[in-house]
N, CA, C and O of each residue as an XYZ file, in Angstrom:
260
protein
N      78.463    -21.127   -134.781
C      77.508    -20.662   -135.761
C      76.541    -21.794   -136.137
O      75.360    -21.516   -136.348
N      77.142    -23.500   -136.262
C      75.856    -24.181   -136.337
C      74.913    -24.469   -135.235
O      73.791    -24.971   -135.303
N      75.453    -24.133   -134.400
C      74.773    -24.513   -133.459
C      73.494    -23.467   -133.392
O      72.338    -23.799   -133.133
N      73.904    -22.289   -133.648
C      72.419    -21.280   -133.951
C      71.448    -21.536   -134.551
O      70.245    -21.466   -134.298
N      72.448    -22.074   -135.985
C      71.437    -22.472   -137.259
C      70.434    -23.287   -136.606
O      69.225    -23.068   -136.533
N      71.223    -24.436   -136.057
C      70.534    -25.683   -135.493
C      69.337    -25.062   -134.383
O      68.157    -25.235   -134.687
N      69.583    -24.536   -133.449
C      68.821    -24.275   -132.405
C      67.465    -23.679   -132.940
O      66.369    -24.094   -132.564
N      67.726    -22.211   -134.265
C      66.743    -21.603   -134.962
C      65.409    -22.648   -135.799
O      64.179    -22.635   -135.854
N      66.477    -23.442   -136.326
C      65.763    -24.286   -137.160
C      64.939    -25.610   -136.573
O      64.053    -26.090   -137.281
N      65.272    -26.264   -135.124
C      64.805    -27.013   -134.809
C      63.745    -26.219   -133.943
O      62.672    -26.820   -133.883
N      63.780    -24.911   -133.196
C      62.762    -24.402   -133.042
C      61.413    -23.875   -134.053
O      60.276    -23.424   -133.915
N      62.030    -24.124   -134.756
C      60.970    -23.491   -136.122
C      60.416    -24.832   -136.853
O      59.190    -24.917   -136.788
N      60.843    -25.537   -137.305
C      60.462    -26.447   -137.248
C      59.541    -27.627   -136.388
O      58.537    -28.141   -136.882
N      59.984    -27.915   -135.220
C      59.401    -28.385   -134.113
C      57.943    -27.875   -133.915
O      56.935    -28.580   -133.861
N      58.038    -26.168   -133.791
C      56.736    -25.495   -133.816
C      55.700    -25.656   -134.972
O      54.513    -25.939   -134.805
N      56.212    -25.474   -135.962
C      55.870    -25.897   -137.306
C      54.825    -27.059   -137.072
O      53.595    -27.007   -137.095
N      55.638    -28.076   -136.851
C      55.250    -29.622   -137.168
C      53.867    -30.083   -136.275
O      52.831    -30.680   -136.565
N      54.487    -29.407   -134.888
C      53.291    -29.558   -133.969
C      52.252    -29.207   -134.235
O      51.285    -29.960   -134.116
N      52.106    -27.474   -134.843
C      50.897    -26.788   -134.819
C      50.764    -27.865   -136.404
O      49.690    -27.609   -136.948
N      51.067    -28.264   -136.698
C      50.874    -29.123   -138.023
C      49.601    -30.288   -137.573
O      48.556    -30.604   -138.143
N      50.236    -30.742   -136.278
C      49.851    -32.358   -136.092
C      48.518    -31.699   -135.402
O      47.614    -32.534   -135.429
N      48.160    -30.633   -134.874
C      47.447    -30.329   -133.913
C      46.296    -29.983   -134.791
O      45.170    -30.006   -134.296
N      46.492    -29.600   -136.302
C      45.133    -29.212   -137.406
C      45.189    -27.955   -137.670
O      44.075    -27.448   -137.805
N      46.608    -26.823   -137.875
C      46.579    -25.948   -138.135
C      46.660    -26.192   -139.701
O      47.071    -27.275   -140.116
N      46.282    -25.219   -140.540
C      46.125    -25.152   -141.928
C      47.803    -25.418   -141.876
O      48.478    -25.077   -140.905
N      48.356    -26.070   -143.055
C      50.187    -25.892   -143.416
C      50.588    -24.642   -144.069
O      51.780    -24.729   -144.363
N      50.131    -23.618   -144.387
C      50.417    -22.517   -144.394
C      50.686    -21.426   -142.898
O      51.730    -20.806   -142.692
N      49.679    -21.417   -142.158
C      49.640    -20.556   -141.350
C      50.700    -21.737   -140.039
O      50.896    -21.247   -138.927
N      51.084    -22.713   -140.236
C      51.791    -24.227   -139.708
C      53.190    -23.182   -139.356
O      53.697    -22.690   -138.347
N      53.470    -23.186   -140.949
C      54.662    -22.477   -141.509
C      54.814    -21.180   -140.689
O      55.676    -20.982   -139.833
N      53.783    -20.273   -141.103
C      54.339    -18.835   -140.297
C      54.462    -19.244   -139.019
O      55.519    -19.023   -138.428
N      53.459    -19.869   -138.420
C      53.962    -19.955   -136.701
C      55.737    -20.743   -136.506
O      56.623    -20.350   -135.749
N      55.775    -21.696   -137.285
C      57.315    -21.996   -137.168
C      58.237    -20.893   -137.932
O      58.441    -20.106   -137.009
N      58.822    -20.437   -138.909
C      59.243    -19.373   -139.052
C      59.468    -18.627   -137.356
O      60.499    -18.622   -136.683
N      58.062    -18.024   -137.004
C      58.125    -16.866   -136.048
C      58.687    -17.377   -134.877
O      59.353    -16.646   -134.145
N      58.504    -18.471   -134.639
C      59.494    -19.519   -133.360
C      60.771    -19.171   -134.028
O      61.138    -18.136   -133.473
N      61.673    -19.516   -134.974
C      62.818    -19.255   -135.626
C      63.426    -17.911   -135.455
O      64.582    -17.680   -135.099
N      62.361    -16.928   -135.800
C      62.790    -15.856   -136.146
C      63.048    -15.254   -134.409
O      64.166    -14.955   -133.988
N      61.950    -15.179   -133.691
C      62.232    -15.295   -132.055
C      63.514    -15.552   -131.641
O      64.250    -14.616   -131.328
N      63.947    -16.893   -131.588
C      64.822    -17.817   -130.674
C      66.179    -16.886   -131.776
O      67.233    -16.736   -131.158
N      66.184    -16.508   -132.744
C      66.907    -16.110   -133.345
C      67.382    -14.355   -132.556
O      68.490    -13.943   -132.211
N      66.120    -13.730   -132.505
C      66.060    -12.347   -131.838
C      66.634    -12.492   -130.742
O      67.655    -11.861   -130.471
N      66.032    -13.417   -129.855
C      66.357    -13.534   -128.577
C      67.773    -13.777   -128.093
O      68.431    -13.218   -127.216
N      68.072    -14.853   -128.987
C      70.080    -15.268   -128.902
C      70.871    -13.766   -128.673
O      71.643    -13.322   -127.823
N      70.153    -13.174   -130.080
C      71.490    -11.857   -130.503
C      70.933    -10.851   -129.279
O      71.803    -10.476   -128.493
N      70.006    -10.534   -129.123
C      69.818     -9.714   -128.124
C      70.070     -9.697   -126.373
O      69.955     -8.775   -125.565
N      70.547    -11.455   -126.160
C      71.226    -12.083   -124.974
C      73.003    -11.688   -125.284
O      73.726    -11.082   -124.494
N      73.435    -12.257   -126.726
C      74.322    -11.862   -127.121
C      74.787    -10.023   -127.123
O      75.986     -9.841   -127.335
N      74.054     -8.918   -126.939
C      74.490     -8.025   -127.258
C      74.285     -7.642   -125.215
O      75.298     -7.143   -124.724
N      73.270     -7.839   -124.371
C      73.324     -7.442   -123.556
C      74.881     -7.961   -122.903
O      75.701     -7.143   -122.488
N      75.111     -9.410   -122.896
C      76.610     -9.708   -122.658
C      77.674     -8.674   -123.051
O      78.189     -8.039   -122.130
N      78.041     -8.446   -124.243
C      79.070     -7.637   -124.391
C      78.676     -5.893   -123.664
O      79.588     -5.273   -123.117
N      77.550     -5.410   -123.742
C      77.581     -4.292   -122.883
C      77.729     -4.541   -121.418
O      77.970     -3.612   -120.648
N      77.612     -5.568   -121.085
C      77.973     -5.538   -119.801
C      79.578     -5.967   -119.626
O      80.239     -5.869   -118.593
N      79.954     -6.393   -120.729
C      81.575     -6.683   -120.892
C      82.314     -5.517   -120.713
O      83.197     -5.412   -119.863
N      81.960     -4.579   -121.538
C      82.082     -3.805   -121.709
C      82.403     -2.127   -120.511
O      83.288     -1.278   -120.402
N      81.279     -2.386   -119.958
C      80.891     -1.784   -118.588
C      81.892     -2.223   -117.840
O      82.560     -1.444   -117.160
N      82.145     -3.682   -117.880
C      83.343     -3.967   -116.591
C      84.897     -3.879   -116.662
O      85.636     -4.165   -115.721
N      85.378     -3.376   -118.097
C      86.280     -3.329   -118.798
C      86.238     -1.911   -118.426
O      87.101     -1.462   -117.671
N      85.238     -1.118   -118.928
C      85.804      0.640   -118.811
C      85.374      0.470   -117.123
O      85.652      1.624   -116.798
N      84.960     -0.080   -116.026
C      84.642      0.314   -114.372
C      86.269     -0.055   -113.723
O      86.871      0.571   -112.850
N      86.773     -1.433   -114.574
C      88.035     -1.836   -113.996
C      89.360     -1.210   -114.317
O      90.434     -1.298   -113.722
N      88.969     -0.447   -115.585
C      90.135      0.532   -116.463
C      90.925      1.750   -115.407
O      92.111      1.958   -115.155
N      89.276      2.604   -114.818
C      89.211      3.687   -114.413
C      88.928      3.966   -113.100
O      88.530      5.002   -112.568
N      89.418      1.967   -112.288
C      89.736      2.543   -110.908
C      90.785      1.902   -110.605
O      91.345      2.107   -109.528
């Protein structure tokens, strides 16, 4: 679980900071890091959920032959 935190937050951040250094206003800095966060965040659980359906799949294919 920290390791999510970590991964979310150093992506959000990182993005953040850059579009920071690069002359984005620090407001709109912020939403673009956030949306890196919120992403890498989507993306995990939705890697995470295709795994277990395919767990899943091979559990009921190996059950029922």
């Amino acid at each position: 679980m920290g390791t999510l935190i970590g991964v979310c937050l150093g992506a959000g951040l990182g993005a953040g900071l850059l579009e920071s250094a690069f002359g984005r206003p620090g407001r709109q800095a912020v939403k673009i890091g956030a949306g890196a966060g919120a992403g890498r965040l989507a993306g995990t659980l939705l890697k995470l959920l295709v795994a277990v359906v395919m767990w899943v799949l091979i559990a009921v294919n190996s059950y029922w032959r």
